[in-house]
C-alpha positions as CSV (number, residue, x, y, z in Angstrom):
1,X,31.7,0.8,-37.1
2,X,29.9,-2.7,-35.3
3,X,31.8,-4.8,-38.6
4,X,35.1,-3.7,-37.3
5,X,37.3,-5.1,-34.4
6,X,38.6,-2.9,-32.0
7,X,40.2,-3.3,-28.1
8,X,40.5,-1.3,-25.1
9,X,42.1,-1.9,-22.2
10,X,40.7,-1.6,-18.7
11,X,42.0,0.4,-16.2
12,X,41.8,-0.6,-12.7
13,X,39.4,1.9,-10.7
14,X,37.7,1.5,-7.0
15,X,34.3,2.8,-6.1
16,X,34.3,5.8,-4.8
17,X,31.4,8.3,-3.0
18,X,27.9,7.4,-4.2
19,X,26.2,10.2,-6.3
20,X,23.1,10.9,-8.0
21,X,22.4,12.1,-11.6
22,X,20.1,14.7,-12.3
23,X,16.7,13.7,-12.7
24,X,17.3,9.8,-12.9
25,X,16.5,7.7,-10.7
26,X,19.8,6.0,-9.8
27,X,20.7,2.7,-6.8
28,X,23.5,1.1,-6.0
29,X,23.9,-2.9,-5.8
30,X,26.5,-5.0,-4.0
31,X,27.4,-8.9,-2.5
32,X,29.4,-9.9,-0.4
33,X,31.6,-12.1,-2.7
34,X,34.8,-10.3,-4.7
35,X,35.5,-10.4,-8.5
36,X,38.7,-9.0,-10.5
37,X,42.2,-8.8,-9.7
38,X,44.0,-9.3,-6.5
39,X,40.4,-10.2,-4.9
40,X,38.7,-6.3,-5.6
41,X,35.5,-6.5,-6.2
42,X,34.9,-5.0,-9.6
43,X,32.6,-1.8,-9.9
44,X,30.2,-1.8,-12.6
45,X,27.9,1.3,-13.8
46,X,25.1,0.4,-15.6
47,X,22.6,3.2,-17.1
48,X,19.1,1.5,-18.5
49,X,17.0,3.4,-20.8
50,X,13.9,3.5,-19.0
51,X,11.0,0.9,-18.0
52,X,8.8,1.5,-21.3
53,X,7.9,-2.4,-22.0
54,X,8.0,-5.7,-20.2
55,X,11.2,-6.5,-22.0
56,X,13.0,-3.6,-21.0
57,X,12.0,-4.9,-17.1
58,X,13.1,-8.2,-18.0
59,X,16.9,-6.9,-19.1
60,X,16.8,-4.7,-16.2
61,X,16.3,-7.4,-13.8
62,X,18.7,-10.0,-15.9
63,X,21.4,-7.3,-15.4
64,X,20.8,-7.1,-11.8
65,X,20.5,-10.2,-10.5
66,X,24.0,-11.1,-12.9
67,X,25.8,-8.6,-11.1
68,X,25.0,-10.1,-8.2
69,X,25.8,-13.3,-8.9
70,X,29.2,-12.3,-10.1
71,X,29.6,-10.4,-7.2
72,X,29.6,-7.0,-8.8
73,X,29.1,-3.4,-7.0
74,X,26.4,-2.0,-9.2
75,X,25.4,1.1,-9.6
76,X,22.2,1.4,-11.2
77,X,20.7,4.0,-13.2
78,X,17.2,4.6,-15.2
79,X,17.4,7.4,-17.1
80,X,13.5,7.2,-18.0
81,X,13.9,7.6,-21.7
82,X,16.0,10.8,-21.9
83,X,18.8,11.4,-22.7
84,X,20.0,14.5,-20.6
85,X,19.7,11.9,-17.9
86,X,21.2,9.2,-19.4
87,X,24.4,11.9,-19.7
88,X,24.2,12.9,-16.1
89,X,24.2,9.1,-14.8
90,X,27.7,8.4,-16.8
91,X,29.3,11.3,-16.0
92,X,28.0,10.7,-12.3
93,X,29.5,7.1,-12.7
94,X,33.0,8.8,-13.5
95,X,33.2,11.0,-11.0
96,X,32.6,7.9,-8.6
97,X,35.6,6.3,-10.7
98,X,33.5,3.0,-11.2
99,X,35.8,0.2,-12.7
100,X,33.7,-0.4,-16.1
101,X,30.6,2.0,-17.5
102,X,27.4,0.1,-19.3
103,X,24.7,1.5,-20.8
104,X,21.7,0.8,-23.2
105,X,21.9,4.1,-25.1
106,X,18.5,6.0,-25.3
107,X,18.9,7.4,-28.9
108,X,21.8,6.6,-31.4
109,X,23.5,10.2,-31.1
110,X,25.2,12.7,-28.8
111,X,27.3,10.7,-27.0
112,X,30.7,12.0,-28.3
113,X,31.3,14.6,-25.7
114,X,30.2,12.0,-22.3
115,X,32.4,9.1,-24.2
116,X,35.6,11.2,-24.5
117,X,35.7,12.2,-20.7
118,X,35.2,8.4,-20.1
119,X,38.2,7.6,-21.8
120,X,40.2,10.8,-20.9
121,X,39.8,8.8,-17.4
122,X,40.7,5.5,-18.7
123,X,37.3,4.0,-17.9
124,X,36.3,1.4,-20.6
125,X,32.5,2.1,-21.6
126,X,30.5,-1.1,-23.2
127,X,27.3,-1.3,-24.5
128,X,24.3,-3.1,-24.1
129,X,21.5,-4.1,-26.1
130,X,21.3,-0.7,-28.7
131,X,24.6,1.1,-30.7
132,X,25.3,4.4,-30.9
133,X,27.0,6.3,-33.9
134,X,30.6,7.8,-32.6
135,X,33.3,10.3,-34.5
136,X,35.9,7.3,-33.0
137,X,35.4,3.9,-32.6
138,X,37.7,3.6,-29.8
139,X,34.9,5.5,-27.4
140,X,33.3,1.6,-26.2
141,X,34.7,-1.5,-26.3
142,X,31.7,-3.5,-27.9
143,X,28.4,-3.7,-28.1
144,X,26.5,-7.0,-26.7
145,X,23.0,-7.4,-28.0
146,X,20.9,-7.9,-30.8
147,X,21.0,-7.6,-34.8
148,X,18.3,-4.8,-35.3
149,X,18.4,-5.0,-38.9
150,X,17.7,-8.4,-39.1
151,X,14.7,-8.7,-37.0
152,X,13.5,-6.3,-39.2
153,X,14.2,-9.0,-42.0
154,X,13.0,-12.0,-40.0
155,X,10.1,-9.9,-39.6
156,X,9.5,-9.4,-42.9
157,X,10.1,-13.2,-44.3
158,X,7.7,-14.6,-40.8
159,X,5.2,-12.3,-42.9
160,X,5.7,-14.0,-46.0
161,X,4.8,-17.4,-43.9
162,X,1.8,-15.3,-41.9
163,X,0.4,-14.4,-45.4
164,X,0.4,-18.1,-46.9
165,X,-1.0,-19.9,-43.8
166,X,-3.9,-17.1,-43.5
167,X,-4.4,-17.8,-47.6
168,X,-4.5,-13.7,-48.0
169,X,-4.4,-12.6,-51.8
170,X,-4.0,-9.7,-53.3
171,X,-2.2,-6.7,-51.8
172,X,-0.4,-6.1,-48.8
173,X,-1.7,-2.6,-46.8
174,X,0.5,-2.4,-43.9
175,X,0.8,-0.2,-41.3
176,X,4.3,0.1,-38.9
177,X,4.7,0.9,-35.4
178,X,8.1,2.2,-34.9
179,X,9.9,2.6,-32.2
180,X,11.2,5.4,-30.1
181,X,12.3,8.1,-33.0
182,X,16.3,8.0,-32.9
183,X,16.5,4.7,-31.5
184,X,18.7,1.7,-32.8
185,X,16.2,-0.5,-33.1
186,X,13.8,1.8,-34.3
187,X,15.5,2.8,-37.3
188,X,17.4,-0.9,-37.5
189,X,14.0,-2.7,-37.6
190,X,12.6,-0.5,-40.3
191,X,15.0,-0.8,-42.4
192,X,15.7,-4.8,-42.4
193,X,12.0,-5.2,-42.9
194,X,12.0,-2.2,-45.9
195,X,14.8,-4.4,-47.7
196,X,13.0,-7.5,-47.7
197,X,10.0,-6.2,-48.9
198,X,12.0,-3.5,-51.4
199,X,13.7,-6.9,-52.8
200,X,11.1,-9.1,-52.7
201,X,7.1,-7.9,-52.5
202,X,7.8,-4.3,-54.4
203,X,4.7,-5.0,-56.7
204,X,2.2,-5.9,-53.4
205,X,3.5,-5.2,-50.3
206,X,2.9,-1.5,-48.8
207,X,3.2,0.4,-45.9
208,X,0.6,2.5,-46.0
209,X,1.2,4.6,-42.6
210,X,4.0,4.5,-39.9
211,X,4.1,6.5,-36.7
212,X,6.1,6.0,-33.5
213,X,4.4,4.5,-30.6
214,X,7.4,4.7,-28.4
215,X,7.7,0.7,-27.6
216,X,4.9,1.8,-25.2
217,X,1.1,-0.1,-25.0
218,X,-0.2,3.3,-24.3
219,X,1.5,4.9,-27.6
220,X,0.4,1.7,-29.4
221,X,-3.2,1.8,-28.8
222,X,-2.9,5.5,-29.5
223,X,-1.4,5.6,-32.7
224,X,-3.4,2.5,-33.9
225,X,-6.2,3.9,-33.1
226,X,-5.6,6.8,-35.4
227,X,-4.3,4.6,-38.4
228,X,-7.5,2.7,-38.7
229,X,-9.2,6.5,-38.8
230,X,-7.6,7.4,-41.5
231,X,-6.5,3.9,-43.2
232,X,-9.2,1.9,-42.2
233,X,-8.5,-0.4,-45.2
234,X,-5.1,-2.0,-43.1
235,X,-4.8,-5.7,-43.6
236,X,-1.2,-5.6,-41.8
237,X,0.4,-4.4,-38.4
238,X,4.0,-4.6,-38.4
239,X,5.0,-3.5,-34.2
240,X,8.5,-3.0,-33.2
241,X,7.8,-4.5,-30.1
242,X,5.2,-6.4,-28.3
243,X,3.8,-3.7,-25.7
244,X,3.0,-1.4,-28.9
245,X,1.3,-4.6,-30.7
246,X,-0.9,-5.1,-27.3
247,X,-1.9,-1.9,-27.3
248,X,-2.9,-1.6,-31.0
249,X,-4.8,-5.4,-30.7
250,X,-7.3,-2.9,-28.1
251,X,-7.7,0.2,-30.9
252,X,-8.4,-3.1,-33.5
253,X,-11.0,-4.4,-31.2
254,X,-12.2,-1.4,-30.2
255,X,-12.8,-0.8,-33.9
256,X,-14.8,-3.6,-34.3
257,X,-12.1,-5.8,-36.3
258,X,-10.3,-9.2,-34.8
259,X,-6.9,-9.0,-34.6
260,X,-5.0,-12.1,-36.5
261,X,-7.8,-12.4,-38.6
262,X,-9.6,-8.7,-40.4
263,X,-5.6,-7.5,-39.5
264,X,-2.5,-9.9,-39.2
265,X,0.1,-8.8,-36.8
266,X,3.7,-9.4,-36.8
267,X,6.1,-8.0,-34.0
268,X,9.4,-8.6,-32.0
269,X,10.7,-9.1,-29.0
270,X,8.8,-12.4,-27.4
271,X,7.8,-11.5,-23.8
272,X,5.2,-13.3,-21.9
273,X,2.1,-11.4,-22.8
274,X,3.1,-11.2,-26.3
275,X,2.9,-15.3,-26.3
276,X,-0.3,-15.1,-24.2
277,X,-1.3,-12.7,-27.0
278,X,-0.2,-14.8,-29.9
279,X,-1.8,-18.0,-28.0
280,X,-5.5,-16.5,-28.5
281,X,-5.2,-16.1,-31.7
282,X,-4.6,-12.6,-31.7
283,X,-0.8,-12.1,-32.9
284,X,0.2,-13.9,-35.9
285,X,4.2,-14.1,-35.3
286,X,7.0,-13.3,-33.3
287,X,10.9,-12.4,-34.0
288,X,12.4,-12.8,-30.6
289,X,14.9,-10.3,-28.8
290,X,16.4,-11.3,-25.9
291,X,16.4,-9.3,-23.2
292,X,18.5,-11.9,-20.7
293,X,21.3,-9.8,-21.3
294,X,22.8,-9.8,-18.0
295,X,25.5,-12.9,-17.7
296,X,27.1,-12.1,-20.9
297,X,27.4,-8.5,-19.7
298,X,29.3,-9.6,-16.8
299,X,31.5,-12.0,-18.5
300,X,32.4,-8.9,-21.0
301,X,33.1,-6.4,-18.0
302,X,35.6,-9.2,-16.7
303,X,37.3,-9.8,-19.8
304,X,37.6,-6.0,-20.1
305,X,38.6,-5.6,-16.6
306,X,41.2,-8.2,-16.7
307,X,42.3,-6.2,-19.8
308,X,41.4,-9.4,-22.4
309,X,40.4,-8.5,-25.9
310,X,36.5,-8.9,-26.6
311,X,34.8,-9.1,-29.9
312,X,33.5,-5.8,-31.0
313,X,29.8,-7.0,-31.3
314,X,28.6,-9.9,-29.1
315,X,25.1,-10.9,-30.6
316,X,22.7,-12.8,-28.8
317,X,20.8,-16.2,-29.8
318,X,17.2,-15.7,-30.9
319,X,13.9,-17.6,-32.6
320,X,11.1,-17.0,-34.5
321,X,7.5,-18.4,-33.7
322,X,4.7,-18.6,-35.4
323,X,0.9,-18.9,-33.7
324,X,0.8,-22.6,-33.8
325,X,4.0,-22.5,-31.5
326,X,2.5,-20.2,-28.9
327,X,0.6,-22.6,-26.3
328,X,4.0,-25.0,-26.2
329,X,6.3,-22.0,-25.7
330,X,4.7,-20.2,-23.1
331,X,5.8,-22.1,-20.3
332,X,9.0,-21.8,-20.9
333,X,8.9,-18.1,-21.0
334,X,11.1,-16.6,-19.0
335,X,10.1,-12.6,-19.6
């Protein structure tokens, strides 16, 4: 379990033959410049989920342009949101006998089988950004991203402060829009929000309707869309992530409503549009999750190459903002 401690030792690997997995669309990166041991430069496989959402592009190019920097051979991997190619790019990865596997796991299961060779071949796996559930903790060295379940709680106490500045009485209606189904932060956001509100707001707080809109704008507007059909009463719209809370603000305005007013909106993640969003008055608040994942991922595949102990979860810093903290923040936006 993520609460637990638990090492690996790297073995030392060279890059081998490039390869392709099936169906995915897969690259490889270099520099000039050598990292690691005895001056090799240090192999690193790296397996993104897909390019669903303007954060997932910023992490994407954070993790490239780190690899660079450190000097890295990276071999890059979108798996476009499935899982059978997710798979196909690890296994690919140890076949070419990269140094250290990375990857932002697609759904939280299934990875038993893919995680065992990688360790029956002494290559150490870390992940980035989501977790996965395992039969044996030993199958990745750590995890180095975000706290799921509490965005979902930050979420849920932002709304507590969205509700008092708007002056809003009486009760809560919300509607949710989750996540890819099976995903870490799908099921992680839900629930830290559902305990707040299970804890705290049990006698007028609802969700009234929830539906997954895949972290995408086009699922967003969608599935919003269809909840103001059938609950056209909604006061709230909890997103998972930004891109979905975009594309619901167009179904709201499509329906004739105004978004931050007729329905507050809460969401996560804080990329650029979500601020411009938020600075029109048309998100209420954001929980941030940082997508600038890349330099601490190279710091980890060092330590682990170097065979140094790592934390078993490395979290990464992150704020909250409320409307009135849009305009100022936006410049400094860096995804």
């Amino acid at each position: 379990m993520l609460n637990r401690r638990n090492f690996l030792t790297a073995a030392v690997g060279v890059a081998a033959a490039t390869g392709l997995a099936a169906c995915a669309k897969e690259d490889d990166s270099s520099s000039t410049s050598s990292s690691g041991g005895g001056g090799k430069k240090i192999t690193l496989g790296f397996s993104q989920v897909g390019s669903e959402s303007g954060w997932r592009t910023a992490n994407t190019d954070s993790v490239k342009s780190a690899a660079k920097e450190a000097g890295y051979s990276l071999k890059f991997s979108d798996a476009q949101q499935k899982q059978e190619n997710q798979i196909s790019a690890i296994r690919s990865f140890i076949a070419q006998k990269v140094d250290v596997i990375a990857f932002s796991p697609v759904v939280v299961t299934g990875w038993d089988a893919v995680l065992k060779e990688a360790k029956a071949k002494k290559i150490p796996v870390v992940l980035t950004d989501r977790s996965v559930e395992t039969s044996d903790d030993s199958l990745f060295v750590t995890l180095v991203g975000s706290d799921f379940t509490d965005e979902g709680r930050r979420a849920a106490k932002i709304l507590e402060k969205v509700l008092e500045k708007a002056g809003h009485k009486g009760n809560v209606k919300i509607a949710q829009l989750e996540g890819t189904t099976g995903a870490a932060p799908a099921i992680e956001r839900a629930k830290g929000f559902k305990e707040v509100m299970d804890a705290d707001h049990k006698d007028d707080w609802k969700i009234v309707v929830s539906q997954t809109g895949d972290f995408t704008r086009a699922g967003g507007k969608q599935v919003m869309a269809a909840f103001l059909q059938s609950n056209p009463d909604i006061n709230v719209l909890f997103a998972h992530n930004d891109d979905m809370a975009i594309g619901a603000i167009q179904s709201i305005e499509a329906a004739g409503k105004k978004p931050g007013k007729d329905i507050l909106i809460v969401s996560i993640d804080g990329v650029k549009d979500g601020f411009v969003a938020m600075s029109e008055g048309k998100i209420n608040a954001i929980v941030e999750c940082n997508p600038l994942l890349g330099p601490q991922l190279m710091e980890v595949v060092q330590k682990v190459k170097d065979g140094e102990t790592v934390e078993r979860w490395i979290k990464t810093k992150e704020s909250d903002f409320m409307q009135d903290q849009a305009k100022d923040a936006l410049p400094t936006r860096k995804y």
